[in-house]
C-alpha positions in Angstrom: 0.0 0.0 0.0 1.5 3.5 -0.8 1.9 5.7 2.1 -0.4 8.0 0.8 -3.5 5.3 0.9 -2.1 4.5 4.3 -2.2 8.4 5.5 -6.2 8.7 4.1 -7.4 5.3 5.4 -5.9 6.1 8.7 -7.8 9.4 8.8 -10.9 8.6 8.0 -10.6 5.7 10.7 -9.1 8.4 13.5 -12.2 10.3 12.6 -14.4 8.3 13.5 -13.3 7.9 16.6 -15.7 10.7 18.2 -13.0 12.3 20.9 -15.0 15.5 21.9 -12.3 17.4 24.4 -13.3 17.6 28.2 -15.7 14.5 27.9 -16.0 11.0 28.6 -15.9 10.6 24.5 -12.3 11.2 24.8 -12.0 7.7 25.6 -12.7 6.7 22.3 -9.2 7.0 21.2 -7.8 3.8 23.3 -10.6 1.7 20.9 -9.3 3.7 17.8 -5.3 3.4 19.2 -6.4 -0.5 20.9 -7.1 -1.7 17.1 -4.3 0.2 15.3 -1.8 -2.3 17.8 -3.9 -5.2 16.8 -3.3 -3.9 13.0 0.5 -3.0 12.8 2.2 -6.8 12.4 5.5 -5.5 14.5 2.9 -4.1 17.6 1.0 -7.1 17.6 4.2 -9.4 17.5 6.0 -7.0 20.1 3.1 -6.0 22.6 5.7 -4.6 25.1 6.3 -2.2 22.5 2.8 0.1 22.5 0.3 0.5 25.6 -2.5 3.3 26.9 -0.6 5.1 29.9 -3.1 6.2 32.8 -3.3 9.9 33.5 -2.8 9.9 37.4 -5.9 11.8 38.8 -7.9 12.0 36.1 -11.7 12.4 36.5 -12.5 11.0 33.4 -9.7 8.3 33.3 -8.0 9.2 30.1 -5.7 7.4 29.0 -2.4 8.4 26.2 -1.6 5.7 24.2 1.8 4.9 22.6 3.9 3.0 20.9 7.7 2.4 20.3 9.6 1.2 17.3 12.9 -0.3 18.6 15.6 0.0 15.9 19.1 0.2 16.1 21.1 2.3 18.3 20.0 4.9 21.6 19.2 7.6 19.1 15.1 8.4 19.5 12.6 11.2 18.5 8.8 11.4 20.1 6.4 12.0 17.6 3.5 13.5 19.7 -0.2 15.0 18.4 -3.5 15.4 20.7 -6.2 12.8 20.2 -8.8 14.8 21.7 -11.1 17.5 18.9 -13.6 20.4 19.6 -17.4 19.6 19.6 -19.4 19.6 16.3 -22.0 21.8 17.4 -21.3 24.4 15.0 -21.7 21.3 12.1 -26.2 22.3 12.8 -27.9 19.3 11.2 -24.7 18.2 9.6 -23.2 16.9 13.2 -23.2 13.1 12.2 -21.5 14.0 9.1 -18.8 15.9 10.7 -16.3 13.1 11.0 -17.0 11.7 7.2 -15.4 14.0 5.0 -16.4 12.5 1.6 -20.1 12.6 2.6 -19.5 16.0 4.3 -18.3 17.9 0.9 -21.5 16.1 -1.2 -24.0 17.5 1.3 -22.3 20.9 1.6 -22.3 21.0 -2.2 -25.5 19.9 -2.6 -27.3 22.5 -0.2 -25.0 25.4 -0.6 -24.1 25.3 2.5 -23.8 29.2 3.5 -19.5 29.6 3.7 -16.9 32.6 3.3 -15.7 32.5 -0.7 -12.6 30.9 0.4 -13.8 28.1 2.0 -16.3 27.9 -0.5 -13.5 27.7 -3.3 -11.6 25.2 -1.4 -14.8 22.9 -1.6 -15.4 22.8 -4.8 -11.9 22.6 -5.8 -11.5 19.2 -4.6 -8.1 20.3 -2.6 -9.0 19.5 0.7 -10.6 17.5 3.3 -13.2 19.0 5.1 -14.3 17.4 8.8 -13.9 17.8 12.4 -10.4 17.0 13.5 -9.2 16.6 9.5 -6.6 19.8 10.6 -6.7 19.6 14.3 -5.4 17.6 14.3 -5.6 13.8 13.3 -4.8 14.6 10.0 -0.9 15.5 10.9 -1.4 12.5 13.4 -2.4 10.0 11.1 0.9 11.3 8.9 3.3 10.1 11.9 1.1 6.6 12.5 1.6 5.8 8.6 5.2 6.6 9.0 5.8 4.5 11.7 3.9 1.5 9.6 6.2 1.7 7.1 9.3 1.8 9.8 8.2 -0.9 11.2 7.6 -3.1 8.2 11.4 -2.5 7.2 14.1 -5.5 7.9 16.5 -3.1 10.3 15.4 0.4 11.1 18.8 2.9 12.4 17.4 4.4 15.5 13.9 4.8 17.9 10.5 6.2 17.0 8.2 6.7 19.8 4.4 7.8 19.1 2.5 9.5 21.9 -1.3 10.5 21.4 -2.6 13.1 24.2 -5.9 13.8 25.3 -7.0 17.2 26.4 -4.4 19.3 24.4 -7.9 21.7 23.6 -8.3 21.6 27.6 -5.5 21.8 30.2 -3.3 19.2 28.6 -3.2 16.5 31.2 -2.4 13.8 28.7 1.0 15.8 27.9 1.8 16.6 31.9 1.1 13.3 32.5 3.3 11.9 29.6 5.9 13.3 30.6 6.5 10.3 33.6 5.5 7.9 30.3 9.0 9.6 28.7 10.9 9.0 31.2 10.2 5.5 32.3 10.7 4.5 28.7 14.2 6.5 28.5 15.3 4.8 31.3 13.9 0.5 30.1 15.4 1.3 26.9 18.1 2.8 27.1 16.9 6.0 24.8 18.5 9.0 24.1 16.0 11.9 22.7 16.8 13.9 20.1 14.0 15.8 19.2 10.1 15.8 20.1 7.9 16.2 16.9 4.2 18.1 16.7 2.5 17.8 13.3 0.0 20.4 14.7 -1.4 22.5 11.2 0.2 25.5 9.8 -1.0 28.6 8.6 0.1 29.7 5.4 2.2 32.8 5.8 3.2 33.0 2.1 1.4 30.9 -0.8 5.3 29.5 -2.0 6.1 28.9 1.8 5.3 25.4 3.8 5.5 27.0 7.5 7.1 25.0 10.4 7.8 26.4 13.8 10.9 25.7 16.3 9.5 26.9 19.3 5.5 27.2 20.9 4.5 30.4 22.4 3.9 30.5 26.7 0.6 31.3 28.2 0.4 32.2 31.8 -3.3 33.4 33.7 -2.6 35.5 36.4 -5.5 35.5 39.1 -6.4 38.6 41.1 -8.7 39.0 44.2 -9.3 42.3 45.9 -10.6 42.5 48.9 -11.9 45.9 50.2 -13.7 47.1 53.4 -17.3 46.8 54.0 -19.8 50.1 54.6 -23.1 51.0 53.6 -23.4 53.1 50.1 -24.6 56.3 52.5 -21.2 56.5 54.6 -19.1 55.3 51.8 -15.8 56.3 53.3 -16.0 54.5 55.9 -15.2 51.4 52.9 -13.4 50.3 50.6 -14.8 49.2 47.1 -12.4 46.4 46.1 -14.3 47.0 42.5 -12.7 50.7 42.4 -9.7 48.9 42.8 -9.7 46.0 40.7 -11.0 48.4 38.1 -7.9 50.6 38.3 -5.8 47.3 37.8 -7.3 46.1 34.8 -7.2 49.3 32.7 -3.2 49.4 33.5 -2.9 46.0 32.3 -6.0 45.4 29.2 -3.6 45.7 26.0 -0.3 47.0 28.0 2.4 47.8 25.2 4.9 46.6 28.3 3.7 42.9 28.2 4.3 42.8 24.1 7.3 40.5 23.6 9.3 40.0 20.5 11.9 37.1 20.0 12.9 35.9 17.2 10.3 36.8 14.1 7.2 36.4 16.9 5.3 39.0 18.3 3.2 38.2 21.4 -0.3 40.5 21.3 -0.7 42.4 24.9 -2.4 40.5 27.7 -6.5 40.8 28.1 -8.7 40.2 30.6 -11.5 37.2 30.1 -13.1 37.4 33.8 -14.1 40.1 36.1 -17.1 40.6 38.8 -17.7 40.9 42.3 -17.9 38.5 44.8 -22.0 39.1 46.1 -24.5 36.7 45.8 -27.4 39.4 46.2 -28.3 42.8 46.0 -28.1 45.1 48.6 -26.9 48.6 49.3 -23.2 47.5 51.1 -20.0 47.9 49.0 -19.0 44.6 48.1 -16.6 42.7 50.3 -14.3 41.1 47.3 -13.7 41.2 43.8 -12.1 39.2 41.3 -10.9 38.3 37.7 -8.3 36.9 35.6 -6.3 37.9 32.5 -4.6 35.9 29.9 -1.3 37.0 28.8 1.3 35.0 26.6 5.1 34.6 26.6 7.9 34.6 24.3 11.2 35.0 26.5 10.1 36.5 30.1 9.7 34.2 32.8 6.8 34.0 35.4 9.0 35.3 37.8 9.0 38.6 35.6 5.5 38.9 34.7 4.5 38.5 38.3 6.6 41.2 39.5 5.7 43.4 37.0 1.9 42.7 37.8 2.5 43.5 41.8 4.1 46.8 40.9 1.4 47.6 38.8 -0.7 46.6 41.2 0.6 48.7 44.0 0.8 52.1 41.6 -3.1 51.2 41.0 -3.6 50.9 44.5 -1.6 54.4 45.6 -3.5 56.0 42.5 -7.3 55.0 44.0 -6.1 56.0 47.4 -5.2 59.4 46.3 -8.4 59.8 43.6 -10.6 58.2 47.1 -8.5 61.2 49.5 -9.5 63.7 46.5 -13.1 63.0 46.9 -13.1 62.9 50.6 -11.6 66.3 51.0 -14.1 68.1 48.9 -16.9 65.9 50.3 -16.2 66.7 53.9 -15.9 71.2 52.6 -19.0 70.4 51.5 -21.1 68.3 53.8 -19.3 69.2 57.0 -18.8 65.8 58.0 -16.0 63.9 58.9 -15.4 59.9 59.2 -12.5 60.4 60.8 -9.3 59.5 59.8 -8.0 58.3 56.2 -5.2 55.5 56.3 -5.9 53.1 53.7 -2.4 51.7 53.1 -0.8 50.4 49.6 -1.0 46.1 50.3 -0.3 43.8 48.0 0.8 40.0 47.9 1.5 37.3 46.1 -0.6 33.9 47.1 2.2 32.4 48.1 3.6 35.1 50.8 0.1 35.3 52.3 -0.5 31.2 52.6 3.5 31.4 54.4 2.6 34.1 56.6 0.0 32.5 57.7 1.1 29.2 58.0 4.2 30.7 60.0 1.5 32.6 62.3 -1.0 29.9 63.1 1.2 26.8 62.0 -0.1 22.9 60.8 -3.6 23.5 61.9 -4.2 26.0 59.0 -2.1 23.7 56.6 -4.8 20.9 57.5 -8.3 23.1 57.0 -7.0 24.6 53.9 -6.2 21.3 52.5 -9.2 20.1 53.4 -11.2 22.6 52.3 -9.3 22.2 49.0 -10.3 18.6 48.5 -13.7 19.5 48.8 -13.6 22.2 45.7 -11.2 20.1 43.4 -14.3 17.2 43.9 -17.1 19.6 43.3 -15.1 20.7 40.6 -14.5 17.4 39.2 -18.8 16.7 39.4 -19.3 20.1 37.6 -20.8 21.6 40.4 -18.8 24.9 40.2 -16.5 26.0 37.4 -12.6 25.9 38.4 -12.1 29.7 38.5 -14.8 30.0 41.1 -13.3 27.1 43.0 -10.0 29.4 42.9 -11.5 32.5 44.3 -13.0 30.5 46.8 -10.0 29.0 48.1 -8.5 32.4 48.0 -11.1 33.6 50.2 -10.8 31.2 52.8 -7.5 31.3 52.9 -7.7 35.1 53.3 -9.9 33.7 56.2 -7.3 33.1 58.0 -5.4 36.4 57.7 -4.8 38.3 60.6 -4.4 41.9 58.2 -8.0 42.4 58.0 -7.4 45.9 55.5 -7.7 45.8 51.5 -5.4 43.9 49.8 -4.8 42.4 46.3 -4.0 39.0 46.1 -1.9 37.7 42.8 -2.4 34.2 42.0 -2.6 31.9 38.9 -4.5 29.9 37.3 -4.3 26.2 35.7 -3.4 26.0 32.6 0.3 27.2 32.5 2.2 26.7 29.5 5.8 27.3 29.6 7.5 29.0 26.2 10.0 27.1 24.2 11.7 27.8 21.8 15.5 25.9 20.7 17.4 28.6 21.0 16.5 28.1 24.8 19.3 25.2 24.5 23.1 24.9 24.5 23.0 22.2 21.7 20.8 24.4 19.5 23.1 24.7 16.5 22.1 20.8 15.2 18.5 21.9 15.0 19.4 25.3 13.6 21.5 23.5 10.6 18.9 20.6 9.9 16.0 23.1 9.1 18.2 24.7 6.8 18.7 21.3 4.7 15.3 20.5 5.0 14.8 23.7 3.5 16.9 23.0 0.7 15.5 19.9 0.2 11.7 21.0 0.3 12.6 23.7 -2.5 14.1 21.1 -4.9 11.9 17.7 -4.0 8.5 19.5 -3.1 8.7 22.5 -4.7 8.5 25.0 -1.9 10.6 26.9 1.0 10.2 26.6 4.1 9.5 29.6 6.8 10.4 29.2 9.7 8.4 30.7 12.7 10.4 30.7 16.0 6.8 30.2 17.9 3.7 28.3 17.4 1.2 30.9 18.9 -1.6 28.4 18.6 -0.7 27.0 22.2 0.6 23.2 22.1 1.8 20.5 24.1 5.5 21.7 22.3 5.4 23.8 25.7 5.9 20.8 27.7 8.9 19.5 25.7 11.9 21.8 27.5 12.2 24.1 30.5 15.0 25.7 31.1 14.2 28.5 34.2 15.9 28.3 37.4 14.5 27.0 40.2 13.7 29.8 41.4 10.9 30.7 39.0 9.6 26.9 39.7 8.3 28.0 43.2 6.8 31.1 41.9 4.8 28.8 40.2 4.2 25.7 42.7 3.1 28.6 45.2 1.3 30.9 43.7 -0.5 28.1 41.5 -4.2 28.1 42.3 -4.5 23.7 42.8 -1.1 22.9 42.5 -0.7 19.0 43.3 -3.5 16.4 42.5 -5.4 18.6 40.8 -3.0 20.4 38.5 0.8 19.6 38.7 3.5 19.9 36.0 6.5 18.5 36.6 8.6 21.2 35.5 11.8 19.4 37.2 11.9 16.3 35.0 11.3 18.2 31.4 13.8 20.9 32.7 16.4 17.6 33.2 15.4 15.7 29.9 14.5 18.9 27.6 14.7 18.1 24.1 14.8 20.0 20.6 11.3 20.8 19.2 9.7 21.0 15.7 6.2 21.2 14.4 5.8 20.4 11.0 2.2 19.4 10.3 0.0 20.0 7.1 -1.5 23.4 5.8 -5.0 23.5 7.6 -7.8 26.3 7.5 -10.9 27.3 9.9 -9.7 25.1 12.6 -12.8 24.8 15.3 -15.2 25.9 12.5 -17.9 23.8 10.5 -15.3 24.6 7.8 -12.6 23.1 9.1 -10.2 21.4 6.6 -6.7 20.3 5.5 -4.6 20.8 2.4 -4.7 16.7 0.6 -1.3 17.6 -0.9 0.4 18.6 2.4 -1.8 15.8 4.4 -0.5 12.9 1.7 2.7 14.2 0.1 4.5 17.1 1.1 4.3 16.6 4.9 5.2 13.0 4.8 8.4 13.8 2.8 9.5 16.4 5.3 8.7 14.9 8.3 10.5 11.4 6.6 13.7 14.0 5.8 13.9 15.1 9.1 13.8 10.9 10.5 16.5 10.0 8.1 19.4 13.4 9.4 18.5 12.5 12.3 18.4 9.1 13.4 
């Protein structure tokens, strides 16, 4: 069979496997992944070779399955994609036909189904596969599981191959965090020496001559603010201290900061924005709130958490000063012209990092508190896991109670974050970074004269990818700003940003041309899916191993 009949019959068999992210359907990939072994001769004669590792923790009980081709020699590169796709709500009365491309691009034909003119161009071209999943992204999967078919089937093969499907890349990526133990243990049975890890995530096409591949996946961090103010009634207002005043101030210093862009490399990072913000009451009446609270998103080329946290506590404070002055302002003329006074006016500048306030306390009222917070945390991570509240507001209220707890009883803004973090990565992060550097320039060379195109290269997938979880090269010091400031660090959430910081590895992702990605529209280029990407991603196996 020609590798391109192997690359479409494995697609359209991977999309049938209904692996809706965040639900039990996610599952579905260890039947797709279970038959695959059965179906690749050297898996089924080697069974030690391929398995479905457990994600530790996991509500739904995901599993990532894998499988390793043993050649010759220590040499090794991970081939990783995510097995888990969006919904196919958006499909309308076309949902059952969202994972059968074939029948998919008849029936949007055939009704005119209502489509922008390039997507609409694209269909009737006969160019692409449309489908949920044929971009994001079992199409680039299906590329690497073809691949290793033909590996396997050959008499000696000079090197290792191992193939990792994830769940809940669209999600938190647990299946990556959790594969990273899967890595390890298999480096250490085997014997194997990584060389590179491998994403066939799609690309965007930057320029229509140009195949894009990236070296590096952009960093996403969610920073977590609560602000707790002073209650008083709305008549003797100065006697309080609206925490939504504050938190206000806060997020129009920080929505679309110029400070926060980054550039490295030929990536720019757009400024941080904020996707949450309310107060803290249940009802209505006529008190100031107690607390408010939101969270921004904000991603990352080269600064560390460290950085960005700092930076966010002295905007915080300058916010804080600022209200207290604009508050002092209003007082003054108030009390000229109502002739009353409230007394004195000391609102003081406080804020803290999560971290400092959970160590001050636990220094102040020792294991007692360690115990009820703990407890209480259990608690929220299992409503949490039964849907009964979302996992932001299980994070404010942890932050609350802990703030229970505190003995400084004025306002203060409490800096957190918030799962999911993804660390940035890039290869120029490395010492051994020249190999990498020199192999994408031959693979350029060689896509120009055997495919017919350059490559670009883009020093950052901004797409977010489980790439981030493939190197880590901060000190440890910004690995406790994150372990203590991280809202559910532990069973919850955890990263263990020790091992990929000891076993980093060179990253690529080469993956086919794909458009509308998490739209009804949703589709990837054939020629890239069954020809050109194959090639490359076969180049890059061959200089390597």
């Amino acid at each position: 069979m020609k590798l391109s009949e192997r690359i479409e019959k494995n697609l359209l068999d991977y999309l049938k496997a209904r692996t809706h992210t965040g639900t039990e359907l996610e599952r579905n990939n260890e039947v797709f992944f279970t038959k695959w072994f059965e179906k690749v001769p050297y898996l089924k004669e080697n069974p030690q070779f391929c398995g479905l590792h457990e994600i530790k923790n996991d509500q739904l009980n995901r599993k990532s399955p894998w499988a390793l081709l043993k050649g010759e020699g220590s040499k090794t590169i991970i081939m990783i994609h995510h097995t888990d796709t969006v919904d196919v709500d958006d499909y309308g009365k076309f949902k059952e036909f969202a994972y059968q491309p074939y029948e998919l691009e008849k029936l949007y034909k055939s009704e005119n189904v209502e489509m922008d003119e390039t997507a609409k161009t694209d269909l009737y071209s006969g160019e692409w596969f449309f489908g949920r999943g044929a971009s994001d992204m079992k199409g680039g999967a299906s590329i690497t599981l073809s691949l290793f078919e033909e590996y396997s089937e050959r008499e000696s093969f000079n090197g290792n191959i191992l193939l990792i499907g994830v769940p809940d890349e669209e999600n938190l990526s647990a299946g990556m965090r959790s594969a990273i133990y899967l890595i390890k243990d298999l480096k250490e049975k085997y014997n194997l020496e990584y060389v590179l890890m491998l994403n066939v995530e799609p690309h965007e096409k930057i320029k229509d001559n140009e195949i894009t591949i990236y070296d590096g996946s952009v960093g996403k961090i969610m920073p977590i603010f609560m602000v707790r103010g002073k209650l008083a009634h709305v008549g003797q207002i100065y006697k309080g201290f609206n925490p939504i005043n504050l938190l206000s101030a806060i997020i129009r210093k920080t929505e679309l900061n110029p400070n926060f862009i980054e550039k490295a490399g030929n990536t720019v990072t757009p400024p941080p924005t904020w996707l949450y913000f309310k107060d803290r009451k249940d009802v209505y009446d006529v008190s100031l709130p107690i607390t408010a609270g939101g969270y921004m998103s904000i991603l990352t080329l080269a600064k560390s958490p460290k950085e960005i946290l700092e930076q966010l506590k002295q905007i915080s404070k300058e916010a804080f000063e600022e209200v207290i002055s604009d508050m002092k302002t209003s007082y003054d003329t108030y009390k000229r012209l109502s002739n009353m006074n409230y007394g004195g006016f000391d609102w003081k500048v406080n804020v803290k990092f999560y971290g400092e306030i959970y160590n001050e306390i636990l220094e102040e009222k020792g294991e007692s508190f360690k115990t009820a917070i703990t407890k209480y945390q259990k608690e929220l991570e299992e409503m949490i896991s039964k849907n009964e509240i979302t996992r932001i507001e299980g994070a404010y209220d942890l932050i609350e109670k802990t703030l229970e707890y505190y003995s400084d009883l004025s306002p203060i803004v409490v800096i957190a974050l918030a799962p999911p973090y993804y660390p940035s990565t890039n290869n120029s992060m490395l010492d051994n970074a020249e190999g990498i550097n020199k192999l994408i320039e031959q693979m350029d060379k060689f896509s120009r004269k055997e495919i017919g195109y350059g490559l670009y290269t883009q020093n950052y997938f901004t797409g977010i990818s489980d790439l981030s979880y493939a190197l880590f090269t901060a000190d440890n010091e910004n690995i406790d700003y994150i372990s203590s400031n991280m809202i559910f660090w532990g069973d919850m959430y955890y990263i263990p940003l020790d091992i990929i910081k000891e076993q980093s590895v060179p990253v690529l992702n080469v993956g086919p041309w794909g458009r509308d990605l998490h739209k009804y529209t949703e589709r990837v280029y054939k020629k890239d899916l069954l020809e050109n990407i194959p090639k490359l991603i076969d180049y890059v196996v061959k200089n390597i191993l």
